[in-house]
Every structure is written in structure tokens, then in C-alpha cells.
C-alpha positions in Angstrom: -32.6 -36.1 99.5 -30.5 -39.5 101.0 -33.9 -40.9 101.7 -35.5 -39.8 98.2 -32.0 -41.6 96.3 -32.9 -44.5 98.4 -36.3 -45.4 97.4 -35.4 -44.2 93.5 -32.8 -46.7 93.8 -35.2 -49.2 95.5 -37.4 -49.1 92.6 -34.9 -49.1 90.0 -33.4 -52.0 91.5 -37.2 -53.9 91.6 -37.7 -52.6 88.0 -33.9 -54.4 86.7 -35.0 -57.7 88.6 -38.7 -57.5 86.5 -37.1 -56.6 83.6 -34.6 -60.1 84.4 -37.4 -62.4 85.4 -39.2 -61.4 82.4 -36.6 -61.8 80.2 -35.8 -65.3 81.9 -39.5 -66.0 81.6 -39.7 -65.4 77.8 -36.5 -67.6 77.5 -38.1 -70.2 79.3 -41.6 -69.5 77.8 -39.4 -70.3 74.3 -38.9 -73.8 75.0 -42.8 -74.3 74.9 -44.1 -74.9 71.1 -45.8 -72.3 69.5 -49.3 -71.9 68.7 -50.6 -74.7 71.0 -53.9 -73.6 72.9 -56.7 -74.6 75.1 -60.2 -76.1 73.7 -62.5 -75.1 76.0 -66.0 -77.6 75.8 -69.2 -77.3 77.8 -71.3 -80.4 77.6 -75.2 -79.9 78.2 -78.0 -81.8 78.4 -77.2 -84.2 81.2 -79.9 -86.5 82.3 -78.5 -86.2 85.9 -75.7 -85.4 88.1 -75.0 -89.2 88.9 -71.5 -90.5 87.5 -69.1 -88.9 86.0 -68.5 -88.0 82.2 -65.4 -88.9 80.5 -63.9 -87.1 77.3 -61.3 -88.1 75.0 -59.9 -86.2 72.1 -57.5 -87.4 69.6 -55.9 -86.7 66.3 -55.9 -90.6 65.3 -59.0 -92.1 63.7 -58.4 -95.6 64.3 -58.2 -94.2 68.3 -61.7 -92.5 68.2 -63.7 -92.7 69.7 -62.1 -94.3 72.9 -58.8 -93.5 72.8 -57.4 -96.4 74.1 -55.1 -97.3 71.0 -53.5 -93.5 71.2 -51.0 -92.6 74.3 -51.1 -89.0 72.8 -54.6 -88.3 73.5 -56.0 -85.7 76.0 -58.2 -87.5 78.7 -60.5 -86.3 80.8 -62.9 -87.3 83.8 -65.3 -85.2 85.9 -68.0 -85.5 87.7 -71.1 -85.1 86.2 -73.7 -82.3 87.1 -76.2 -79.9 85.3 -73.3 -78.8 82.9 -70.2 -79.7 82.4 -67.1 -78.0 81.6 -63.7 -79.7 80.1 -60.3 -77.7 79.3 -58.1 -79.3 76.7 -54.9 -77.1 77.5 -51.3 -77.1 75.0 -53.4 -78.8 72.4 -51.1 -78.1 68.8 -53.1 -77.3 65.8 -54.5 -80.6 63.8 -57.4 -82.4 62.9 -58.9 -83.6 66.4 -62.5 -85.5 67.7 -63.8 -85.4 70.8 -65.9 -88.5 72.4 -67.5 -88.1 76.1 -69.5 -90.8 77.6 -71.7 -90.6 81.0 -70.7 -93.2 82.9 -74.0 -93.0 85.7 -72.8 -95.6 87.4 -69.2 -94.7 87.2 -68.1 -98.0 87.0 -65.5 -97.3 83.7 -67.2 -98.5 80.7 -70.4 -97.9 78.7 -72.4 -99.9 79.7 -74.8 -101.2 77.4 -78.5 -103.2 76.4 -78.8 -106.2 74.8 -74.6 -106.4 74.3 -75.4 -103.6 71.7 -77.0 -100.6 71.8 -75.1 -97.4 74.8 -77.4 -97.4 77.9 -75.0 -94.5 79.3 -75.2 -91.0 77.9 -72.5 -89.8 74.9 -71.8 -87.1 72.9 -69.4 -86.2 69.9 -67.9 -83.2 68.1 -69.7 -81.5 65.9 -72.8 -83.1 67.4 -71.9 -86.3 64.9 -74.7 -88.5 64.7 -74.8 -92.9 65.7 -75.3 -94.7 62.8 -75.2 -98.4 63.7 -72.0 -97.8 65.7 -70.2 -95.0 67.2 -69.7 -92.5 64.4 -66.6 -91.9 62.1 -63.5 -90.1 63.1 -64.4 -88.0 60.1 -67.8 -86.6 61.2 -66.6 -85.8 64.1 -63.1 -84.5 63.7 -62.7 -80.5 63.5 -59.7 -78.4 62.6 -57.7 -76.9 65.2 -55.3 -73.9 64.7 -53.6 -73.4 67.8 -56.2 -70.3 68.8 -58.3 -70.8 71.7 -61.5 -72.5 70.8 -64.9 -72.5 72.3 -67.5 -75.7 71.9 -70.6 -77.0 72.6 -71.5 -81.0 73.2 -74.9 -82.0 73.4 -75.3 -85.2 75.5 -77.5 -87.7 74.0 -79.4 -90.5 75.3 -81.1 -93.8 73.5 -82.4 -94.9 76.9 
């Protein structure tokens, strides 16, 4: 009986300490916003494995699609391969883009022929399309609620 009242209190006690590191946890947990997810892209259609690719994603159109102008952005680089997979995690619900360049020769910038036209691979939300330039914020921007979210990015190539 003394050894059964042992390990019923041994467990009871391991049960009150859960219960207290859960309750601590939730506390702590409280401090994080609300609603803020993870955006989960895989980018396709990779010429190559050289390089790396690097995404941005931002909420500020005059920021997109480099992100340079916006300290709040999420940032991203990886090495390149067959497929690529990016996680955005604690992203809060807004209106975001996402930009992704492959930089082959991973030497930082897109590099480019002529002065003009992207020699490097890129890709956009919603699959937005060049027109004379990068495209807008707008055509590539997508509302984000704070759920987990799921994409696709087709890399695209002009050379």
C-alpha cells in the first residue's frame, strides 16, 4: 500500500507541475499577438541548383519588390535546388507580396543584360506578370488573415 501512495503521489505531483507549466506557458504564449501565422511557399521551376534564391515579402508597395526601403519585411535566402521551400513564420494578417530572385551566381543582385532586362531567375505572388518593369505591388499583393497559408511560385526566366 506505502509503495502504491508513493507513485499515486508521484504522478499527482508530475500532473500539478504540467498543469503549472501549462498554465505558465499560456501566460507566456499571451504576450504573442494573436492571429499571426506562417506562409508557407514552394518555388518551382528552377533552371538549376546553382545560387541561391532570395524572397522578400512586404506589406509596403513603395518597398516591393526589393524590400530594401521596409525594415519590417520578412527576408529570406536559401540555396537553390530542384524546389525550393520558404517559411514566413508570425506573419499578422494584411495585404502582403512576395518577390524571389535566383541569384546563379550568388553574388547579391540581379544581375542583368543590356543594363535592362533580369538575366537571373524571379518570381512573384500570384504569378504577377513583368510588364516593362518589375510588376506592381498590387498584382502581386494577396490578403493574409493570420491562418496558415499554402503557395505556389513559379520561377520564370527571360534568358
Amino acid at each position: 500500500m506505502q509503495h502504491r501512495s508513493r507513485i499515486v503521489g508521484a504522478v499527482g505531483m508530475s500532473w500539478s507541475k504540467t498543469l503549472i507549466l501549462t498554465a505558465a506557458a499560456s501566460t507566456l504564449g499571451a504576450a504573442t499577438p494573436l492571429n499571426h501565422g506562417e506562409i508557407a511557399v514552394t518555388v518551382t521551376d528552377l533552371r538549376n541548383a546553382k545560387g541561391v534564391v532570395h524572397a522578400c515579402m512586404t506589406t509596403d508597395p513603395k518597398a516591393f519588390p526589393d524590400c530594401d526601403k521596409d525594415p519590417q519585411s520578412f527576408r529570406q535566402t536559401v540555396p537553390a535546388a530542384d524546389q525550393v521551400h520558404l517559411m514566413f513564420r508570425n506573419v499578422a494578417p494584411g495585404h502582403y507580396a512576395i518577390s524571389l530572385l535566383h541569384d546563379e551566381n550568388d553574388n547579391g543582385r540581379a544581375d542583368r543584360v543590356m543594363g535592362m532586362m533580369p538575366k537571373e531567375g524571379f518570381g512573384f505572388s500570384r504569378d504577377a506578370k513583368l510588364r516593362m518593369g518589375p510588376p506592381s505591388f498590387q498584382s502581386a499583393a494577396f490578403d493574409f488573415d493570420g491562418s496558415a497559408r499554402v503557395m505556389n511560385i513559379r520561377m520564370r526566366y527571360l534568358f
